[in-house]
NUDREN-852881 format. One record per atom (N, C-alpha, C): residue number from 1; atom name; x, y, z. Coordinates in pm, 1 decimal, padded with zeros to 6 digits. Example, Ala and Ser with C-alpha at 12.3 -4.5 7.8 and 13.67 -1.06 7.14 Angstrom:
BEGIN
+-----+----+----------+----------+----------+
|   k |  a |       xx |       yy |       zz |
+-----+----+----------+----------+----------+
|   1 |  N |  01319.0 | -00569.0 |  00780.0 |
|   1 | CA |  01230.0 | -00450.0 |  00780.0 |
|   1 |  C |  01320.0 | -00330.0 |  00780.0 |
|   2 |  N |  01285.0 | -00225.0 |  00708.0 |
|   2 | CA |  01367.0 | -00106.0 |  00714.0 |
|   2 |  C |  01290.0 |  00003.0 |  00787.0 |
+-----+----+----------+----------+----------+
This chain:
BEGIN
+-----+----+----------+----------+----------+
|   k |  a |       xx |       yy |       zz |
+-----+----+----------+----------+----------+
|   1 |  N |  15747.2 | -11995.7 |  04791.1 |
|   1 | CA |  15789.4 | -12064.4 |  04910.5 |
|   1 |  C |  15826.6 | -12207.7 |  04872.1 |
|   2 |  N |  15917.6 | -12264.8 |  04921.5 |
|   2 | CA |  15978.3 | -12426.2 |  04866.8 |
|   2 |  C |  15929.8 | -12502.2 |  05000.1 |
|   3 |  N |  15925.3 | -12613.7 |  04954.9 |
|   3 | CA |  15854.4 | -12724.8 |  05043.4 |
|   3 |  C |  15921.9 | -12724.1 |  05164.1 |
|   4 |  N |  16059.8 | -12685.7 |  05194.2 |
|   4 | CA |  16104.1 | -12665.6 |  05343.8 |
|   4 |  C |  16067.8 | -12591.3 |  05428.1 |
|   5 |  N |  16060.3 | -12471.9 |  05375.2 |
|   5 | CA |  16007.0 | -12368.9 |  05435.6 |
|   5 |  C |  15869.0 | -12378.2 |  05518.7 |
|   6 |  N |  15820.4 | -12423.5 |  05385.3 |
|   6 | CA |  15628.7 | -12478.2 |  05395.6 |
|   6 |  C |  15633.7 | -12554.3 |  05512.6 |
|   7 |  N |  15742.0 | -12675.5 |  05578.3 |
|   7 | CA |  15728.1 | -12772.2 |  05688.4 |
|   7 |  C |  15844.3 | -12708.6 |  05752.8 |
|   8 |  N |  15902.3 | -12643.0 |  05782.4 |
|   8 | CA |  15952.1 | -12553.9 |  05920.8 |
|   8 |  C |  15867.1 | -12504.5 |  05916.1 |
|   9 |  N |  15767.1 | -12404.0 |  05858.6 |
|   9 | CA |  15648.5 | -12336.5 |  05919.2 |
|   9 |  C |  15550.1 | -12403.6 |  06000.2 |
|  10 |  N |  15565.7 | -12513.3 |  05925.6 |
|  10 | CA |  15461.7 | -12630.5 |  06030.9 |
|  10 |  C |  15506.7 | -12645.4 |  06144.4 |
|  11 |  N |  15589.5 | -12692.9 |  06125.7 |
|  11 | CA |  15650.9 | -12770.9 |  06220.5 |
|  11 |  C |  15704.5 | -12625.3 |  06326.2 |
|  12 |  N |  15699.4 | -12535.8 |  06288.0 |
|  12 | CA |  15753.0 | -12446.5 |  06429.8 |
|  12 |  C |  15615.2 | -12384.1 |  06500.1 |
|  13 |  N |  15499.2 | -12394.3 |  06421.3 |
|  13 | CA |  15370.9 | -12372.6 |  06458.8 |
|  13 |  C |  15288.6 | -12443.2 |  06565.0 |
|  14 |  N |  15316.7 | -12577.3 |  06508.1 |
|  14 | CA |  15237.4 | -12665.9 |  06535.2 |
|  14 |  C |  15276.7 | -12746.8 |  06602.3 |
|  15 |  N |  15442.7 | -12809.8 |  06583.5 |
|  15 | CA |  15472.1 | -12940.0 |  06676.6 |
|  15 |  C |  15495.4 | -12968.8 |  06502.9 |
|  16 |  N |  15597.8 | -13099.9 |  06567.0 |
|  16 | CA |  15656.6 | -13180.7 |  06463.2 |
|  16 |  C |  15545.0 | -13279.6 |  06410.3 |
|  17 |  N |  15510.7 | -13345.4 |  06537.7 |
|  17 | CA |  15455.1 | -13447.0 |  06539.1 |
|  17 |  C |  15319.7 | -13395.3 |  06472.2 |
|  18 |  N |  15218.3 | -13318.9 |  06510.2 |
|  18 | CA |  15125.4 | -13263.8 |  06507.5 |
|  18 |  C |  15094.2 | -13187.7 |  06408.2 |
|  19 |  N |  15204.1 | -13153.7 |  06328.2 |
|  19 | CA |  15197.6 | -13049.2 |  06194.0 |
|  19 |  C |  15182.5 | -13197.9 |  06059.8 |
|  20 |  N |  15201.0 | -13294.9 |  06100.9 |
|  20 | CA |  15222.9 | -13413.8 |  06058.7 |
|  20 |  C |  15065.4 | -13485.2 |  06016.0 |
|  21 |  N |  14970.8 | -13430.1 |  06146.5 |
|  21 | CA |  14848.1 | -13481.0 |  06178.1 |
|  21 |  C |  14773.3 | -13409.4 |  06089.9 |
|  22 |  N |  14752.8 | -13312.2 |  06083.5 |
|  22 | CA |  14731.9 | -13219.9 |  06025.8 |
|  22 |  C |  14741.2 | -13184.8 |  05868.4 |
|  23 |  N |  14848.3 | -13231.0 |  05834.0 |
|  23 | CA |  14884.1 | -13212.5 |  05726.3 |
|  23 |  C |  14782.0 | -13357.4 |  05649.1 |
|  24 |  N |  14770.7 | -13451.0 |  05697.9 |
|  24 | CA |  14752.8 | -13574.6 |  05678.9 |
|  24 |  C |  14561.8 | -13595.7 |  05687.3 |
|  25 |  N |  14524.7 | -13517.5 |  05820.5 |
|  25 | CA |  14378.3 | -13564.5 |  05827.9 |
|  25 |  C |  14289.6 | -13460.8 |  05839.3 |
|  26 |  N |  14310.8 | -13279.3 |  05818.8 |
|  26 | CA |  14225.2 | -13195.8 |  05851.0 |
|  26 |  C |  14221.0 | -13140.9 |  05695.8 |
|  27 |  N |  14055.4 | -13165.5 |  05654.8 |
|  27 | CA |  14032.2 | -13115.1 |  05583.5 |
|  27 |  C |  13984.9 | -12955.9 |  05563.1 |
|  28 |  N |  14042.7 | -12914.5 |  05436.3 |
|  28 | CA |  14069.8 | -12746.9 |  05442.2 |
|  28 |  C |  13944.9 | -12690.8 |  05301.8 |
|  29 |  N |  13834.3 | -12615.0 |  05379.9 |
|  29 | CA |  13757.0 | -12598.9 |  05278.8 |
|  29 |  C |  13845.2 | -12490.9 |  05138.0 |
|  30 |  N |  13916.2 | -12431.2 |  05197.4 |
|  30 | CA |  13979.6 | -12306.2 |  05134.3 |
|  30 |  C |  14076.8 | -12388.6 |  05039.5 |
|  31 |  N |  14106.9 | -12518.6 |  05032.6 |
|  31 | CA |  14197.0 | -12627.2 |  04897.7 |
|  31 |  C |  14097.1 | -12725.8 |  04863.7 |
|  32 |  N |  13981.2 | -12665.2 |  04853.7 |
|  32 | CA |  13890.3 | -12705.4 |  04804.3 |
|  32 |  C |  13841.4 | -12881.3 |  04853.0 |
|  33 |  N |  13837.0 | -12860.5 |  04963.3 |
|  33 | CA |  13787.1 | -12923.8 |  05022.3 |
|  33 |  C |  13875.5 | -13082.3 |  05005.6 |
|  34 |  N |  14048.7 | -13032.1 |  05037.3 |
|  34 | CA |  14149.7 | -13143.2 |  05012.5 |
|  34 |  C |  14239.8 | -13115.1 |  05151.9 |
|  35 |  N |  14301.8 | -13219.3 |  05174.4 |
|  35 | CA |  14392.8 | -13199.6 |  05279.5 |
|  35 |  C |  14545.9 | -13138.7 |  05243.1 |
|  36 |  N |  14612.4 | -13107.6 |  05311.8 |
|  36 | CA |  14757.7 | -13016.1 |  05293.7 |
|  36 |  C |  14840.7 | -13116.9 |  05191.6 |
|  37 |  N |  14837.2 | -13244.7 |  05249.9 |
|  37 | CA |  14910.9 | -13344.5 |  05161.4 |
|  37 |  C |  14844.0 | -13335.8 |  04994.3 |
|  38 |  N |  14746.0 | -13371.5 |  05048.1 |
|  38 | CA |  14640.5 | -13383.8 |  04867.8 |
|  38 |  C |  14673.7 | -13259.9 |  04802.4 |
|  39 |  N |  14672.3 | -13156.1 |  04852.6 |
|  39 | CA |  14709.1 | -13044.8 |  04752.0 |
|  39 |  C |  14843.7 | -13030.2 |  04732.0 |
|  40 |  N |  14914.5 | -13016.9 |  04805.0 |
|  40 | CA |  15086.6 | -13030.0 |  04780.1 |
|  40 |  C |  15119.4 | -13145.9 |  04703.1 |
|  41 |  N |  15088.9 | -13260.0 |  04715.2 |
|  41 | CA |  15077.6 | -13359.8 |  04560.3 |
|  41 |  C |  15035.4 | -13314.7 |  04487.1 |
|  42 |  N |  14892.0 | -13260.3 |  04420.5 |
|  42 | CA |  14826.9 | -13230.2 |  04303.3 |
|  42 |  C |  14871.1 | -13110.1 |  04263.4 |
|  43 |  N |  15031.0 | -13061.8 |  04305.4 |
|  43 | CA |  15100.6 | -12938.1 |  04265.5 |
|  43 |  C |  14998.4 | -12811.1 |  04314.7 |
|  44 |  N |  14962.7 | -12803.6 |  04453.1 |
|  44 | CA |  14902.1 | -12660.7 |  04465.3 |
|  44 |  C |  15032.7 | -12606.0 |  04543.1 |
|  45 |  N |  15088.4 | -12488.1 |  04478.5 |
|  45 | CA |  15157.7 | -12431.5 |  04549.5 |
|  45 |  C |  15159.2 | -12381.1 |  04679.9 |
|  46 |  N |  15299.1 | -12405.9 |  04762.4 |
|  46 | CA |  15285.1 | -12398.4 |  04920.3 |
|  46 |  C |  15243.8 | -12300.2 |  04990.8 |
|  47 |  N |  15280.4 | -12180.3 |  04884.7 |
|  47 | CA |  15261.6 | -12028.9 |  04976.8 |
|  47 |  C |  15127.2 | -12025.6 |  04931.0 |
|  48 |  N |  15048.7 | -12084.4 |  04877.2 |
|  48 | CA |  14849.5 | -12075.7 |  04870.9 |
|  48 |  C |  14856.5 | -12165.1 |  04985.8 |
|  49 |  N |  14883.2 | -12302.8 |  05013.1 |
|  49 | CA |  14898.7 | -12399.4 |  05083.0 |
|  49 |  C |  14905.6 | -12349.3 |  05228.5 |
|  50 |  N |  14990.8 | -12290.3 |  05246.2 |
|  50 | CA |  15001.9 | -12223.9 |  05378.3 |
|  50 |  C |  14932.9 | -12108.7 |  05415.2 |
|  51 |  N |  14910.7 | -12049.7 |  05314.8 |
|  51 | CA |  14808.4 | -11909.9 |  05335.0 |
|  51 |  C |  14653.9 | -11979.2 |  05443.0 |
|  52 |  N |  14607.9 | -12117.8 |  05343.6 |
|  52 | CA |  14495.6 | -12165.0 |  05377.5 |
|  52 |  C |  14547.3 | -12257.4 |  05487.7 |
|  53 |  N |  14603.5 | -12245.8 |  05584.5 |
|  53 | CA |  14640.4 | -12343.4 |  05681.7 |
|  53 |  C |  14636.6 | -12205.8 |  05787.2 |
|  54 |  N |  14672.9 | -12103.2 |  05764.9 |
|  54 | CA |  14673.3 | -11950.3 |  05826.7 |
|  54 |  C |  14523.7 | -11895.3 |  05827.9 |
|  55 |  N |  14435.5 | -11929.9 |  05749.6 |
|  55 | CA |  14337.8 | -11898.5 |  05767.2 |
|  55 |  C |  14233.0 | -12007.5 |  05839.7 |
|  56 |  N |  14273.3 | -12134.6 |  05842.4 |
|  56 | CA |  14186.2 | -12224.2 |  05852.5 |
|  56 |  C |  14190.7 | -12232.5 |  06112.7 |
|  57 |  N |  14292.3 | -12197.8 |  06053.0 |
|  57 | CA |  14370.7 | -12191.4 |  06176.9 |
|  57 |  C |  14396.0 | -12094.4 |  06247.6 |
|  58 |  N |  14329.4 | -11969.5 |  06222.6 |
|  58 | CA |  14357.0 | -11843.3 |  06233.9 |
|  58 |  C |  14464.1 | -11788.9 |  06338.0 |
|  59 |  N |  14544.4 | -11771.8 |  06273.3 |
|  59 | CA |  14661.2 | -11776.4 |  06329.7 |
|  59 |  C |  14694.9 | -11642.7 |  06302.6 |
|  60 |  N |  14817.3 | -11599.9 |  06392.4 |
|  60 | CA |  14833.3 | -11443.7 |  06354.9 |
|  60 |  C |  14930.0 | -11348.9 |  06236.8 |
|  61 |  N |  14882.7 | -11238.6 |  06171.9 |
|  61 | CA |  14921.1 | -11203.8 |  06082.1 |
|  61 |  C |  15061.0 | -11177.6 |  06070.2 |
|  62 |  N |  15150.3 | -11216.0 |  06195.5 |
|  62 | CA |  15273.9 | -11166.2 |  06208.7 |
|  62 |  C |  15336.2 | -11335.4 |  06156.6 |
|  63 |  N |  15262.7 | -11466.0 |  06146.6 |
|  63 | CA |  15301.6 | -11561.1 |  06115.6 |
|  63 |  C |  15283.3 | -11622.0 |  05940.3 |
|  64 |  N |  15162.7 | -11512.8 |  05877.0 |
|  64 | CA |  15157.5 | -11560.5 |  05751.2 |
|  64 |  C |  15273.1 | -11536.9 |  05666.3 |
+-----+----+----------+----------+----------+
């Protein structure tokens, strides 16, 4: 998955604004206890990245 994808998924989930918040201040035990930003810098790939934003968020399987 490429980093666009990764933030249209956000962003059609969540809100623009709000996928923003998120990305920035909710920590995700499942990226080891880093936020979406911190791991997408420290090169964790998006489709793990988003998997754990799908789980953290339990969101439905028709969206992972």
């Amino acid at each position: 998955m490429r980093l666009t994808e990764f933030w249209q998924r956000m962003d059609t989930t969540f809100g623009a604004t709000y996928s923003r918040s998120i990305a920035t201040d909710q920590v995700l035990a499942t990226l080891g206890g880093r936020t979406v930003d911190q791991a997408l810098s420290q090169g964790e790939d998006a489709k793990a990245v988003w998997r754990a934003v799908c789980t953290a968020f339990e969101l439905p399987s028709s969206q992972r």
